[in-house]
C-alpha positions as CSV (number, residue, x, y, z in Angstrom):
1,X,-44.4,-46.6,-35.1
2,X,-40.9,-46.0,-37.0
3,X,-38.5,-46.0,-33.6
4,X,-40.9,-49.3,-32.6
5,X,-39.6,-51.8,-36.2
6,X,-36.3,-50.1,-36.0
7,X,-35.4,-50.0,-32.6
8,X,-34.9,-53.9,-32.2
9,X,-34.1,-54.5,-36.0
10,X,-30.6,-52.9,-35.7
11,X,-29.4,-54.7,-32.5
12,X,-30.8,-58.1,-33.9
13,X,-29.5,-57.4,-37.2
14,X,-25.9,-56.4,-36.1
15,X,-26.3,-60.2,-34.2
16,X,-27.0,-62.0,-36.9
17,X,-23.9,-60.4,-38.9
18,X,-21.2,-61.1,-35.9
19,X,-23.1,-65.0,-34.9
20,X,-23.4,-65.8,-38.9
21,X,-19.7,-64.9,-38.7
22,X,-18.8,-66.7,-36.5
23,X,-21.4,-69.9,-37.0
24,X,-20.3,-70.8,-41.1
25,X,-22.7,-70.8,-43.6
26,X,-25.2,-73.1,-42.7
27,X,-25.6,-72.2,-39.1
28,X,-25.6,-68.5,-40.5
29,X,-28.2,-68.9,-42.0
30,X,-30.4,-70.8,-39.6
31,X,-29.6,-68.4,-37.2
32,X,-30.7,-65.8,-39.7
33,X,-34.4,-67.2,-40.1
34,X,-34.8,-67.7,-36.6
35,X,-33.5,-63.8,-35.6
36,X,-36.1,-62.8,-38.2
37,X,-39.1,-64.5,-36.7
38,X,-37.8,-63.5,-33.7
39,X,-37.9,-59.6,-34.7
40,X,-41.6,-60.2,-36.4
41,X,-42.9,-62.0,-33.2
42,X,-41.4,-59.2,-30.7
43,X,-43.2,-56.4,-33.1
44,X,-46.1,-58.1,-32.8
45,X,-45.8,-57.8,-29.5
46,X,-45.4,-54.6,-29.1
47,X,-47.8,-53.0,-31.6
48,X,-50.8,-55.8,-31.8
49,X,-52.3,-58.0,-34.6
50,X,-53.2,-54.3,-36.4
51,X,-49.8,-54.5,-37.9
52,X,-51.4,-57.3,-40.9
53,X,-54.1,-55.4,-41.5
54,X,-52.1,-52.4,-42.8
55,X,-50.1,-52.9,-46.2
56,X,-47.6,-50.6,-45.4
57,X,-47.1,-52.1,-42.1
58,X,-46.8,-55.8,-43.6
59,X,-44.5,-54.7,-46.6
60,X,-42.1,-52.8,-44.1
61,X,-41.5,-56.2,-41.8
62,X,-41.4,-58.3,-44.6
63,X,-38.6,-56.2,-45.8
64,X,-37.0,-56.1,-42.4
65,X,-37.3,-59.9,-41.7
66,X,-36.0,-60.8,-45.4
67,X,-32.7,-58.0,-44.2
68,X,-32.2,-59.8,-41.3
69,X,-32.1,-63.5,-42.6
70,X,-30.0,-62.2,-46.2
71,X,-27.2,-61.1,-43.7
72,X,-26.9,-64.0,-41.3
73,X,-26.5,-66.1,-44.4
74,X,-24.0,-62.5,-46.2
75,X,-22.5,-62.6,-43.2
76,X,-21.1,-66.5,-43.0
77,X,-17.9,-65.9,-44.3
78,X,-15.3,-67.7,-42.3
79,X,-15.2,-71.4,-41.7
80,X,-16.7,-72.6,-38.0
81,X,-13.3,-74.0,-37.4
82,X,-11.4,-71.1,-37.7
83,X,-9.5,-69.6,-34.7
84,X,-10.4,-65.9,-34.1
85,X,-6.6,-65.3,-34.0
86,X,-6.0,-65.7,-37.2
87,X,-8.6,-63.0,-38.5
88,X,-5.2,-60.4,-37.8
89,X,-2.8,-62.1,-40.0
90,X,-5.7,-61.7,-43.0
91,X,-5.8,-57.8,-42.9
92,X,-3.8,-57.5,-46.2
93,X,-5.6,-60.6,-47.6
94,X,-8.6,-60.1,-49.8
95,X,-11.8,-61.4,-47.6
96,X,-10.5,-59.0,-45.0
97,X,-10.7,-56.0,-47.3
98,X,-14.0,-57.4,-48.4
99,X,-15.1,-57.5,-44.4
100,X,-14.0,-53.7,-43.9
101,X,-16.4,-53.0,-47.4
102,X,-19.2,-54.4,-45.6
103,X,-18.6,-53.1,-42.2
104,X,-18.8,-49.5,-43.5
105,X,-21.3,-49.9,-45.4
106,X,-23.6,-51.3,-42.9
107,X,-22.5,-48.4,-40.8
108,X,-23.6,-46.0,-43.5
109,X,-26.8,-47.9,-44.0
110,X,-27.4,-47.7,-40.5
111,X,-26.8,-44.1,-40.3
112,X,-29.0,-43.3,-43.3
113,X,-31.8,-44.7,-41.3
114,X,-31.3,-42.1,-38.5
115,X,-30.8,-39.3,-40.8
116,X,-34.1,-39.8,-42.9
117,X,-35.5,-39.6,-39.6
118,X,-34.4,-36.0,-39.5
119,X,-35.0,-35.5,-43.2
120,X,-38.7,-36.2,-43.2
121,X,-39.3,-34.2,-40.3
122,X,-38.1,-31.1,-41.8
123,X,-39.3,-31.5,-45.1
124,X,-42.5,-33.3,-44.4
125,X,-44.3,-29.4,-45.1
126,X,-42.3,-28.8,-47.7
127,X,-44.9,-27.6,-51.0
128,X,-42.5,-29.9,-53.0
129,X,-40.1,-32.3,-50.9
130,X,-38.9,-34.6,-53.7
131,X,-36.6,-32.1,-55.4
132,X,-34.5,-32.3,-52.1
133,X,-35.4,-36.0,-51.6
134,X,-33.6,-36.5,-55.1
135,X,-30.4,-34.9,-53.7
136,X,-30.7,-37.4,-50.3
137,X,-31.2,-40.7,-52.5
138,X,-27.7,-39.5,-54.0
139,X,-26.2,-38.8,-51.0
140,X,-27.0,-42.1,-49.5
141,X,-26.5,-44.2,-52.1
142,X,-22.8,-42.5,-52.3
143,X,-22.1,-43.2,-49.1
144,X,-22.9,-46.7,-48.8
145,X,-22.6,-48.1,-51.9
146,X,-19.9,-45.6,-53.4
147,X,-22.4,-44.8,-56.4
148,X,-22.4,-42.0,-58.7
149,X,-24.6,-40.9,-61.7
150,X,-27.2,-41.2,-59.6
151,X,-30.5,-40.4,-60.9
152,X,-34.2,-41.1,-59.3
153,X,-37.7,-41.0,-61.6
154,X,-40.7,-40.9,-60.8
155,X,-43.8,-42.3,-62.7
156,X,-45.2,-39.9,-64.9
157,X,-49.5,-39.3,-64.4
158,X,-50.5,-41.2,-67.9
159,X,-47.6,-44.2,-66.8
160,X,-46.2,-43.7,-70.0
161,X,-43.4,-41.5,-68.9
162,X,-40.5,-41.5,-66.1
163,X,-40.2,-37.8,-64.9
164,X,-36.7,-36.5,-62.9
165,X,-37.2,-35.9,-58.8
166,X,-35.7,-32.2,-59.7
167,X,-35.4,-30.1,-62.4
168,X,-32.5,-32.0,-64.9
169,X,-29.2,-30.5,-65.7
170,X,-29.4,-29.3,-69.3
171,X,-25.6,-30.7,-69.6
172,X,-25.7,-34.1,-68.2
173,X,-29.2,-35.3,-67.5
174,X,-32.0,-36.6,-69.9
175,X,-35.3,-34.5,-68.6
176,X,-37.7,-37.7,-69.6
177,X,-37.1,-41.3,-70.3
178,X,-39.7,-43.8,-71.7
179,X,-41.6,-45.7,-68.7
180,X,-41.6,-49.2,-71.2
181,X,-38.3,-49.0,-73.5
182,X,-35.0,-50.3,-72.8
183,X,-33.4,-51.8,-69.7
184,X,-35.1,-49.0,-66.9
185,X,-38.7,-50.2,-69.1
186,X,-38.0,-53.7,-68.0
187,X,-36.7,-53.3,-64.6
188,X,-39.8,-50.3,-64.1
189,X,-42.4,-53.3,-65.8
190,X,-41.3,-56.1,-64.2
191,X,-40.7,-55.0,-60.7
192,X,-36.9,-57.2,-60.6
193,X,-33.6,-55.1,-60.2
194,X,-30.8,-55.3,-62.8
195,X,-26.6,-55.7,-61.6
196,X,-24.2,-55.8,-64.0
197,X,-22.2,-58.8,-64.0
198,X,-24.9,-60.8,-62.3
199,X,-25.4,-63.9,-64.3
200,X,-28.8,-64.8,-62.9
201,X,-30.1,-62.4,-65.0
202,X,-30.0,-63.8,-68.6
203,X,-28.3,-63.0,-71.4
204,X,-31.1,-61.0,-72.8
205,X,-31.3,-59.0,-69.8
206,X,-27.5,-58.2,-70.5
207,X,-28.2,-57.6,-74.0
208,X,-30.9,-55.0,-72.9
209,X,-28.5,-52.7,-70.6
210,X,-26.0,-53.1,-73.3
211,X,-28.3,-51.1,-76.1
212,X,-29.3,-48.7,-73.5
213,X,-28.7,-44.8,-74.2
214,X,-26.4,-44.2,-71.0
215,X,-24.3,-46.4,-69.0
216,X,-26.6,-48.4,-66.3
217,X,-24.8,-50.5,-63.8
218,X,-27.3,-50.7,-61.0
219,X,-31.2,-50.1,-61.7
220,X,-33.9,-51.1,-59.4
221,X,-37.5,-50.0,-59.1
222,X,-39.7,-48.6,-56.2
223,X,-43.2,-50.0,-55.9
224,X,-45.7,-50.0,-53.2
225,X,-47.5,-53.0,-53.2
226,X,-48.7,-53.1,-56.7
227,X,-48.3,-49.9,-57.4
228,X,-45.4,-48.6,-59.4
229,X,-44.2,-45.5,-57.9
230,X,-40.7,-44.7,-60.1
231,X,-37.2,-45.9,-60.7
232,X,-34.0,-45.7,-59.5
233,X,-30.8,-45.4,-62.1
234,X,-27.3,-45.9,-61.5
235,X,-24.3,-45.4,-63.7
236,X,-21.5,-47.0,-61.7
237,X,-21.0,-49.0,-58.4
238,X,-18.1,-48.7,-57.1
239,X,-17.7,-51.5,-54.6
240,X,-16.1,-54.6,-55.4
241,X,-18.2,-57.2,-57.3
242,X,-17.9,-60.3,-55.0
243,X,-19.4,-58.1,-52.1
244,X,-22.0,-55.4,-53.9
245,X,-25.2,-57.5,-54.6
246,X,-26.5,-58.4,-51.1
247,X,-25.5,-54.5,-50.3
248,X,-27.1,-53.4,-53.2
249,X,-30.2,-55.3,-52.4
250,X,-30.2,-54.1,-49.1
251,X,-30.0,-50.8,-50.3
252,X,-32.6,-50.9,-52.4
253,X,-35.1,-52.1,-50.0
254,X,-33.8,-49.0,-47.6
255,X,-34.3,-46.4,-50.1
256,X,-37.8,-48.3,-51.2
257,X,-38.8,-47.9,-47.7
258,X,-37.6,-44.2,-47.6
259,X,-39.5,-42.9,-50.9
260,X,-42.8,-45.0,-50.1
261,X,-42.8,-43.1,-46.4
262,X,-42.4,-40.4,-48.4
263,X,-45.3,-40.9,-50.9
264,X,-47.7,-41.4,-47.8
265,X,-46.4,-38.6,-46.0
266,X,-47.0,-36.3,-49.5
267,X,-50.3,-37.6,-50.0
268,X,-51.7,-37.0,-46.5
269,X,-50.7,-33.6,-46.5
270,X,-52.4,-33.3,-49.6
271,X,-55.5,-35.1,-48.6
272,X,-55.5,-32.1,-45.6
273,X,-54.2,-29.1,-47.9
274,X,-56.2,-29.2,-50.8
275,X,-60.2,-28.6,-51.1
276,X,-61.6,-31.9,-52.6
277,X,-63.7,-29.9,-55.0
278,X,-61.4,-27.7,-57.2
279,X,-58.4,-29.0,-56.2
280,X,-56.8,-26.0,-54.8
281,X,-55.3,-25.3,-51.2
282,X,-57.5,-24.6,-48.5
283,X,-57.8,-21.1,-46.8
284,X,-55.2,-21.8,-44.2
285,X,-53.0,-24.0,-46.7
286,X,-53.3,-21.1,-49.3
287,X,-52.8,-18.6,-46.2
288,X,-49.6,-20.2,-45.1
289,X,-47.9,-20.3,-48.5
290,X,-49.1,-17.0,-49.8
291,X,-47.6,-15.5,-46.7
292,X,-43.6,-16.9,-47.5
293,X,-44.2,-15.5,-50.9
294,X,-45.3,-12.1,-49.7
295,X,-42.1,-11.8,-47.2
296,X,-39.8,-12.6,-50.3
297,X,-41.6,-10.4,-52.4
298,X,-41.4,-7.4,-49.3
299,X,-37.8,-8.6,-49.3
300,X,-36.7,-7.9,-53.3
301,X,-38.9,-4.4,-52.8
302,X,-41.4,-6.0,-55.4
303,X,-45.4,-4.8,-54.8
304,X,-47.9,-7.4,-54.8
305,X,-51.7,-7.9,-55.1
306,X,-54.2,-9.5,-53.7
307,X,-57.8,-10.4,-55.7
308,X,-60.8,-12.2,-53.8
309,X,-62.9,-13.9,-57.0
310,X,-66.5,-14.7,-55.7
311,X,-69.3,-16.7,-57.5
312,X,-72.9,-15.6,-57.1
313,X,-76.0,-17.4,-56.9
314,X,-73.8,-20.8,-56.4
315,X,-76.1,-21.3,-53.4
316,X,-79.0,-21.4,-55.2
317,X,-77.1,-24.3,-56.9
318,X,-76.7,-26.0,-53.7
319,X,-80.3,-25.3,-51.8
320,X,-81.9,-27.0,-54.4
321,X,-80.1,-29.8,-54.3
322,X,-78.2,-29.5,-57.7
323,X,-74.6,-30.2,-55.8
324,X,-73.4,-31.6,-58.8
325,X,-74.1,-29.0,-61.1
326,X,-72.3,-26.2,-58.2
327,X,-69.1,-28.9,-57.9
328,X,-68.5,-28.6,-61.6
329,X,-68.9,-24.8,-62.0
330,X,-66.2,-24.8,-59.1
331,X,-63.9,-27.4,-60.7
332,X,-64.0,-25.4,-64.1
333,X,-63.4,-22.0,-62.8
334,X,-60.6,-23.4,-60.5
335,X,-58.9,-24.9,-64.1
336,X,-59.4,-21.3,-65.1
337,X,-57.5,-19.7,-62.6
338,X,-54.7,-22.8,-62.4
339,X,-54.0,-21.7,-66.2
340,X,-53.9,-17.9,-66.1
341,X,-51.9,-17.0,-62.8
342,X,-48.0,-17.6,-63.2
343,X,-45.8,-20.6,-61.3
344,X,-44.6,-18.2,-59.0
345,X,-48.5,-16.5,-58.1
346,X,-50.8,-18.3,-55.7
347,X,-54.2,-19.4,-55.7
348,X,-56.2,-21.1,-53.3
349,X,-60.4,-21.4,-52.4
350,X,-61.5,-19.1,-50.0
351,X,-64.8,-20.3,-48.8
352,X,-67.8,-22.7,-50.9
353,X,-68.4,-19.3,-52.7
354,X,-65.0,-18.0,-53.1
355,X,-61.3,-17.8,-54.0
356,X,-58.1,-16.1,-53.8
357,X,-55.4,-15.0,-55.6
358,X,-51.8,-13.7,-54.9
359,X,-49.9,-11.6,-58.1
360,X,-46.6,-10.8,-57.6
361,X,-44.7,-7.9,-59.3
362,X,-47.8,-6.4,-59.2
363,X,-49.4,-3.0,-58.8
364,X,-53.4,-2.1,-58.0
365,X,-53.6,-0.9,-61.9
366,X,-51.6,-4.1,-63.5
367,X,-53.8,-6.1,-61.1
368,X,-56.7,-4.9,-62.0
369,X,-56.5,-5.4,-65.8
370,X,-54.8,-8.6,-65.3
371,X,-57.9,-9.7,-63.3
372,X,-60.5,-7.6,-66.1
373,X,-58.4,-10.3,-68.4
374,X,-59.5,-12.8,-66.3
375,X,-63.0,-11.9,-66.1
376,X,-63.4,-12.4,-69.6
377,X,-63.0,-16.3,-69.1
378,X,-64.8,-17.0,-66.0
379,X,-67.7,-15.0,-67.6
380,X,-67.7,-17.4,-70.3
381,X,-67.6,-20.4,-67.8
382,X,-69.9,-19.1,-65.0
383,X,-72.8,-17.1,-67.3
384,X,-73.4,-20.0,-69.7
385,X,-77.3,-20.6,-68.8
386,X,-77.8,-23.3,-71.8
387,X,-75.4,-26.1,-69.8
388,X,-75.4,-25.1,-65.9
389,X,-79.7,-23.5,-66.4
390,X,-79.0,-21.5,-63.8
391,X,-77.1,-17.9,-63.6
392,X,-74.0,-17.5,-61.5
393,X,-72.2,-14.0,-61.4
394,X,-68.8,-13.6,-60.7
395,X,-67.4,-10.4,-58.8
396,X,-63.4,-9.7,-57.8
397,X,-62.0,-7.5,-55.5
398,X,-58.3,-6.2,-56.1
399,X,-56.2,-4.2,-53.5
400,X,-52.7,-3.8,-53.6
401,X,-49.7,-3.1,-51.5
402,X,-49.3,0.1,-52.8
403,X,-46.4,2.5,-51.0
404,X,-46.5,0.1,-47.8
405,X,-46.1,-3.5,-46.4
406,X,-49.1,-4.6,-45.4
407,X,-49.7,-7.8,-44.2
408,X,-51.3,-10.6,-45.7
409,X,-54.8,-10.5,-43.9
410,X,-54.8,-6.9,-44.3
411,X,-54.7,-7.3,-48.2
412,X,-57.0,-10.1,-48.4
413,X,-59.1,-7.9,-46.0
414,X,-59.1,-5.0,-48.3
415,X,-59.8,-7.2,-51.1
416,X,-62.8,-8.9,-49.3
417,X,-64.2,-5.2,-48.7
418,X,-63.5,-4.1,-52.3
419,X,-65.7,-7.5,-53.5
420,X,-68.5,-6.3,-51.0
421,X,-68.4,-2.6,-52.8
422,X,-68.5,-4.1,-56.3
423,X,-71.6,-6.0,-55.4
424,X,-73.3,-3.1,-54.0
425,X,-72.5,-1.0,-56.7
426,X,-73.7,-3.8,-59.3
427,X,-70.3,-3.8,-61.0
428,X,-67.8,-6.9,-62.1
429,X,-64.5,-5.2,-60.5
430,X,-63.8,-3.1,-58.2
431,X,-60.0,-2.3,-56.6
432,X,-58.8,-0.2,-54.4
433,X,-57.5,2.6,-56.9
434,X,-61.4,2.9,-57.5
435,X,-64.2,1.1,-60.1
436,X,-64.4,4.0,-63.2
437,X,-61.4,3.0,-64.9
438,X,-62.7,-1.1,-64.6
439,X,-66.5,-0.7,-66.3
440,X,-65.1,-0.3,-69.8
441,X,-63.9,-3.9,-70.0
442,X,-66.2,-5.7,-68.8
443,X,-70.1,-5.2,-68.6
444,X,-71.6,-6.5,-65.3
């Protein structure tokens, strides 16, 4: 769907720079509007009326048409009567140096469009892309606009709060800015771009980036229809003035484009990763991650564990209709285990009854009182017959790596097996290095 807008936006775009060129102002523009319409009518060709029912899909050629028509009238810079011989006496003159500015700049733009390309396809799978999406909004915006002090936010969960791509320098960057205060409030609010020097933005607005914290010569917010998706700062241009705001504009709609792909991409992965119950990766999302942390893990020599936590009686839950009831006992136990493993452990759901759990740095014995720790809480959540009046057990399994390097679905294996042996013997824990030492914390 990508290759089909883009394919015959660049060629009609590069034609609408070299005929507004050529044509002077007026005709530039005419011939602007009428290479847009052009581009929307041939992509409606190609892809079907389905294109206006999607949002996405209308917001993207709306951008692309409004491109299109803001160059051929950019673009219309030498008079109609002109003779093309005289553009190489000008190449010391200012409009020419202004020409070359835009020429590789457009190049760069066009460029950054086939690069994303590449970029989203190998981080598309990546557990947390926008860390190294932060680095390629820099990059780009370097390149084609010369910009530096560069930094991308994101709206923060309560909207109260604008939240850095990656981790901030200690040094240079502020971690957290206000989402409604200063000049990045009113740009992130209102939805409209702020340039220095650009005097159709008042001299409040001016006023505004002149109190603000940092210097901000370039701001511009990223929304997806009405949704406010985050903010874009930038603490100096440094293209000339008399040629930076259609580029800038132009830019902005480019990296728009970029981090809403982006967003969609993120949240359909999730929407396939994660169980909609609890929240936590599915068995094959859990399976795929838990195996890279393993490998590093086997690589540093570090032992790991592996615990299978299993709920009991949850069916009974379920087979008499009490779904409700069996979704919240999963949810809270799930918040349980979110807030007692560490950032670099995983956990994911293992089946409707059951979950599991990677510890690093690890051993059996550590494991096991680590999960006897554990116990203590999900006890509290799962055995409290006043608000869920019904009982549901919870049993864990622990087997560790030990002296060798087994793999993943041999731990988890060993783990499932351990889980089976602690029902059987009617007791809370049981790991591999055996049940006795286990009963004294916790009473099953």
């Amino acid at each position: 769907m990508v290759l089909t807008l883009v394919l015959p936006w660049f060629p009609i775009l590069l034609g609408v720079g070299i005929g507004g060129r050529l044509l002077g102002s007026v005709r530039g523009t005419f011939l602007g509007v009428v290479c847009a319409l052009f581009w929307v009518v041939l992509v409606q060709a190609s892809v079907g009326n389905v294109i206006w029912s999607d949002p996405w899909m209308v917001m993207t050629i709306v951008t692309g048409a409004t491109a299109i028509a803001t160059v051929g009238r950019w673009s219309a810079q030498m008079p109609v009567d002109q003779p093309l011989s005289d553009v190489s006496t000008l190449s010391s003159s200012r409009g020419d140096a202004k020409a070359d500015v835009q020429e590789t700049a457009f190049g760069e733009l066009r460029a950054a469009m086939d690069r994303f390309d590449d970029w989203l396809e190998e981080h598309r799978d990546d557990g947390d892309p926008w860390p190294q999406f932060d680095e390629f909004v820099r990059s780009v915006l370097f390149q084609c606009c010369d910009a530096t002090h560069v930094k991308p936010y994101r709206l923060g969960g309560d909207g109260e709060e604008l939240v850095p791509l990656r981790e901030p320098d200690l040094l240079t960057d502020v971690d957290r800015l206000p989402a409604r205060r200063g000049i990045v409030g009113h740009v992130v609010t209102t939805g409209r771009s702020y340039v220095v020097g650009d005097t159709t933005q008042g001299e409040l607005v001016d006023r505004l980036a002149g109190e603000s914290d940092g210097a901000v010569e370039w701001c511009f917010a990223v929304r997806q229809g009405t949704s406010r998706l985050g903010v874009v700062v930038v603490g100096q241009v440094g293209i000339p003035v008399e040629c930076s705001k259609p580029l800038l504009r132009l830019a902005e709609k480019m990296i728009v484009s970029f981090w809403c792909m982006l967003h969609e991409t993120a949240q359909g992965r999730s929407a396939i990763q994660n169980d909609p119950v609890s929240g936590l990766p599915t068995r094959a999302a859990f399976l795929r991650v838990a195996e890279q942390s393993l490998r590093e893990s086997y690589r540093q020599g570090e032992p790991v564990a592996v615990v299978v936590v299993v709920l009991e009686c949850l069916r009974e839950l379920t087979d008499s209709g009490r779904w409700d009831v069996a979704d919240e006992v999963v949810k809270e136990v799930s918040n349980a285990l979110r807030r007692k493993v560490r950032m670099d452990d995983r956990v994911g759901r293992l089946d409707g009854h059951g979950f599991l759990i990677l510890l690093r740095r690890v051993d059996s014995e550590l494991a096991t009182l680590i999960v006897t720790q554990l116990m203590t809480r999900l006890k509290d959540v799962c055995e409290d017959e006043s608000r869920w009046h019904a009982t549901v057990r919870v049993r864990c399994g622990v087997a560790g790596s030990g002296m060798e390097n087994p793999n993943l679905r041999e731990l988890v294996a060993r783990a499932l097996s351990e889980t089976s042996r602690a029902r059987v013997e009617g007791i809370p824990i049981a790991s591999d290095l055996g049940s006795t030492a286990v009963n004294a914390g916790v009473a099953g």
